[in-house]
C-alpha positions, -999 to 999 in steps of 0.1 A, spaced: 395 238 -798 369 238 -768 357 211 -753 336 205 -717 347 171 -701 326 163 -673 323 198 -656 357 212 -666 361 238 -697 394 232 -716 412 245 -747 430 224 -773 456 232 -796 470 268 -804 440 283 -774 457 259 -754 494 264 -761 490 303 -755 470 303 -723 497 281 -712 523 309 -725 506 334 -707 507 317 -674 549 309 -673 549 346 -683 529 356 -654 550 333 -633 581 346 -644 568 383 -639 559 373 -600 592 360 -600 611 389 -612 587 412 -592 593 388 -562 634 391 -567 629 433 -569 610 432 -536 579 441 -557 546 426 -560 536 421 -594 510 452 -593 541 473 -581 565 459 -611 532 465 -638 528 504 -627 567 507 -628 566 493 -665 541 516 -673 562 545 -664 592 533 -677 584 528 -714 563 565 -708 588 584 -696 562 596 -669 526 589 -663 495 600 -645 474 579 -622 448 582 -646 466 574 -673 483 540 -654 449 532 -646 438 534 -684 466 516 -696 466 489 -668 431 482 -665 428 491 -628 412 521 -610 427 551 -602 425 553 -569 445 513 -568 464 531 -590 472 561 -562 479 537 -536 501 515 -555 521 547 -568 523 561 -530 537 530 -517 564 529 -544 571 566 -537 577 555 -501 601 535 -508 617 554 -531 612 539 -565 592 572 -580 586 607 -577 559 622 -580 563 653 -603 533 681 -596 509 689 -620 517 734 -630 480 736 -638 460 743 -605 432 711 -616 458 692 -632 469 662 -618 504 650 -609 525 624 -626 550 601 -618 584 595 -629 612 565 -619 639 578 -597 673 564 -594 662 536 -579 629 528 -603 657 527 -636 680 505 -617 652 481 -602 637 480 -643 669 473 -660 672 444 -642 634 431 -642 643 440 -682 670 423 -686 664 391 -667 627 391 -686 649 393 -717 671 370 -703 647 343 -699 627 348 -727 661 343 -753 675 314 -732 636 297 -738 638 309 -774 677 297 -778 665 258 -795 641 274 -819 658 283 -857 655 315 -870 630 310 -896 609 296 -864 616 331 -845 606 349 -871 572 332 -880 566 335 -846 576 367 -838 547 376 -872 522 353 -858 524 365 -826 525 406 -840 494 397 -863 469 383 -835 478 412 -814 466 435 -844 435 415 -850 425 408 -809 433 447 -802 407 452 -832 382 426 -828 347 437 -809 348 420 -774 309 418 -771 307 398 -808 322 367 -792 300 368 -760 
Protein backbone atom coordinates (compact mmCIF):
# COMPACT_ATOMS: atom_id res chain seq x y z
CA UNK A 1 0.00 0.00 0.00
CA UNK A 2 1.12 3.68 -1.07
CA UNK A 3 -0.01 6.50 0.28
CA UNK A 4 1.26 10.53 0.02
CA UNK A 5 0.76 12.28 3.56
CA UNK A 6 1.38 15.78 3.22
CA UNK A 7 4.59 15.77 1.02
CA UNK A 8 6.04 12.45 2.11
CA UNK A 9 5.68 9.08 -0.02
CA UNK A 10 5.27 6.01 2.22
CA UNK A 11 4.62 2.20 1.87
CA UNK A 12 2.25 0.19 3.96
CA UNK A 13 2.20 -3.30 4.75
CA UNK A 14 4.42 -6.11 3.01
CA UNK A 15 6.18 -2.79 0.55
CA UNK A 16 6.75 -1.47 3.85
CA UNK A 17 8.06 -4.42 5.88
CA UNK A 18 10.69 -5.35 3.05
CA UNK A 19 12.13 -1.92 2.40
CA UNK A 20 12.59 -1.90 6.04
CA UNK A 21 14.39 -5.42 5.60
CA UNK A 22 16.52 -4.25 3.07
CA UNK A 23 17.78 -1.32 5.09
CA UNK A 24 19.00 -3.43 8.53
CA UNK A 25 20.63 -5.63 5.78
CA UNK A 26 22.35 -2.78 4.37
CA UNK A 27 23.22 -1.65 7.84
CA UNK A 28 24.56 -4.88 8.82
CA UNK A 29 26.62 -5.19 5.48
CA UNK A 30 28.33 -1.53 6.47
CA UNK A 31 28.84 -3.07 9.62
CA UNK A 32 30.52 -6.21 8.64
CA UNK A 33 32.31 -4.23 5.87
CA UNK A 34 33.23 -1.57 8.57
CA UNK A 35 34.60 -4.47 11.09
CA UNK A 36 36.88 -6.01 7.82
CA UNK A 37 38.29 -2.54 7.29
CA UNK A 38 36.19 -2.41 4.05
CA UNK A 39 33.80 -0.07 2.72
CA UNK A 40 30.75 -1.49 1.67
CA UNK A 41 31.74 -1.07 -2.26
CA UNK A 42 35.03 -2.97 -1.25
CA UNK A 43 33.03 -5.99 0.65
CA UNK A 44 30.29 -6.08 -2.58
CA UNK A 45 33.24 -6.61 -5.31
CA UNK A 46 34.92 -9.13 -2.88
CA UNK A 47 31.50 -11.09 -2.77
CA UNK A 48 31.32 -11.04 -6.25
CA UNK A 49 34.51 -12.79 -6.66
CA UNK A 50 34.11 -15.04 -4.05
CA UNK A 51 30.94 -16.91 -5.11
CA UNK A 52 32.83 -16.72 -8.95
CA UNK A 53 35.77 -18.09 -8.20
CA UNK A 54 37.34 -15.10 -10.24
CA UNK A 55 35.93 -12.20 -12.15
CA UNK A 56 36.65 -9.52 -14.66
CA UNK A 57 36.10 -5.86 -14.12
CA UNK A 58 33.58 -5.96 -16.65
CA UNK A 59 31.92 -8.71 -15.42
CA UNK A 60 31.84 -7.11 -11.55
CA UNK A 61 30.62 -4.18 -13.17
CA UNK A 62 27.63 -6.16 -14.85
CA UNK A 63 26.84 -8.03 -11.93
CA UNK A 64 27.10 -5.05 -9.52
CA UNK A 65 25.51 -2.43 -11.40
CA UNK A 66 28.53 -0.03 -11.39
CA UNK A 67 30.93 0.97 -14.14
CA UNK A 68 33.92 -0.57 -14.99
CA UNK A 69 36.18 1.81 -14.50
CA UNK A 70 34.63 2.18 -10.37
CA UNK A 71 35.02 -1.17 -10.79
CA UNK A 72 39.02 -0.93 -11.71
CA UNK A 73 39.59 1.47 -8.97
CA UNK A 74 37.85 -0.39 -6.32
CA UNK A 75 39.69 -3.70 -7.43
CA UNK A 76 43.20 -1.78 -7.52
CA UNK A 77 42.75 -0.59 -4.06
CA UNK A 78 41.88 -4.04 -2.72
CA UNK A 79 44.96 -5.40 -4.66
CA UNK A 80 46.98 -2.84 -2.67
CA UNK A 81 46.24 -3.99 0.14
CA UNK A 82 46.42 -7.37 -0.55
CA UNK A 83 42.95 -8.79 -0.60
CA UNK A 84 43.13 -9.85 -4.56
CA UNK A 85 45.25 -10.66 -7.33
CA UNK A 86 44.92 -9.80 -10.32
CA UNK A 87 45.38 -12.84 -12.68
CA UNK A 88 46.42 -11.55 -16.48
CA UNK A 89 44.28 -12.09 -19.29
CA UNK A 90 46.70 -14.97 -22.00
CA UNK A 91 44.83 -13.35 -24.93
CA UNK A 92 46.78 -10.19 -26.05
CA UNK A 93 42.96 -8.02 -26.01
CA UNK A 94 41.68 -9.92 -23.23
CA UNK A 95 41.22 -8.50 -20.16
CA UNK A 96 42.53 -9.53 -16.68
CA UNK A 97 40.56 -10.91 -13.82
CA UNK A 98 40.72 -11.06 -10.33
CA UNK A 99 40.89 -13.65 -7.84
CA UNK A 100 40.88 -13.52 -3.61
CA UNK A 101 44.17 -14.16 -2.17
CA UNK A 102 44.87 -15.43 1.22
CA UNK A 103 43.78 -12.69 2.70
CA UNK A 104 40.32 -12.02 0.50
CA UNK A 105 39.11 -15.94 1.70
CA UNK A 106 39.94 -15.23 5.25
CA UNK A 107 38.47 -11.54 5.32
CA UNK A 108 34.97 -13.44 3.48
CA UNK A 109 34.59 -16.26 5.75
CA UNK A 110 34.14 -14.09 8.34
CA UNK A 111 31.92 -11.25 6.71
CA UNK A 112 30.10 -14.97 5.77
CA UNK A 113 29.79 -16.21 8.71
CA UNK A 114 28.93 -13.25 10.91
CA UNK A 115 26.15 -12.32 7.94
CA UNK A 116 25.00 -15.93 8.68
CA UNK A 117 25.43 -15.39 12.05
CA UNK A 118 23.10 -12.61 12.30
CA UNK A 119 20.75 -13.51 9.99
CA UNK A 120 19.96 -17.18 12.08
CA UNK A 121 20.16 -15.40 15.60
CA UNK A 122 17.16 -12.83 13.86
CA UNK A 123 15.47 -15.93 12.46
CA UNK A 124 16.10 -18.11 15.85
CA UNK A 125 12.00 -17.02 17.32
CA UNK A 126 10.41 -17.82 14.09
CA UNK A 127 8.99 -21.83 13.79
CA UNK A 128 9.98 -23.83 11.04
CA UNK A 129 6.92 -23.93 9.09
CA UNK A 130 7.41 -19.84 9.26
CA UNK A 131 11.10 -20.31 7.84
CA UNK A 132 10.05 -22.17 5.29
CA UNK A 133 7.09 -20.07 3.99
CA UNK A 134 9.33 -17.46 4.06
CA UNK A 135 12.25 -18.84 2.70
CA UNK A 136 9.36 -19.74 -0.64
CA UNK A 137 7.88 -16.37 -0.43
CA UNK A 138 10.94 -14.67 -0.48
CA UNK A 139 12.52 -17.32 -3.54
CA UNK A 140 9.19 -16.66 -5.51
CA UNK A 141 9.25 -12.68 -5.71
CA UNK A 142 12.82 -12.88 -6.64
CA UNK A 143 11.70 -15.14 -9.63
CA UNK A 144 8.89 -12.83 -10.60
CA UNK A 145 10.78 -9.14 -9.85
CA UNK A 146 14.04 -10.66 -11.87
CA UNK A 147 11.23 -11.32 -14.69
CA UNK A 148 8.98 -8.51 -14.44
CA UNK A 149 9.59 -5.50 -17.28
CA UNK A 150 10.99 -2.47 -15.21
CA UNK A 151 9.53 0.12 -17.72
CA UNK A 152 5.71 -1.47 -17.25
CA UNK A 153 5.50 -0.08 -13.68
CA UNK A 154 6.89 3.38 -14.63
Amino acid sequence: MYRLIGSLHTLGGLPASIAEFLRALDSLRKSIASRAGLTVDELRVMAVIAETDRATSGGLGASLDLTETFVAQVAGGLSERGFIAAIPSKSERGRGAFELTERGHSTMEAAYRSFQGSLTAAARPLELSDELAMIRSITLMTALLHSADPKSSL
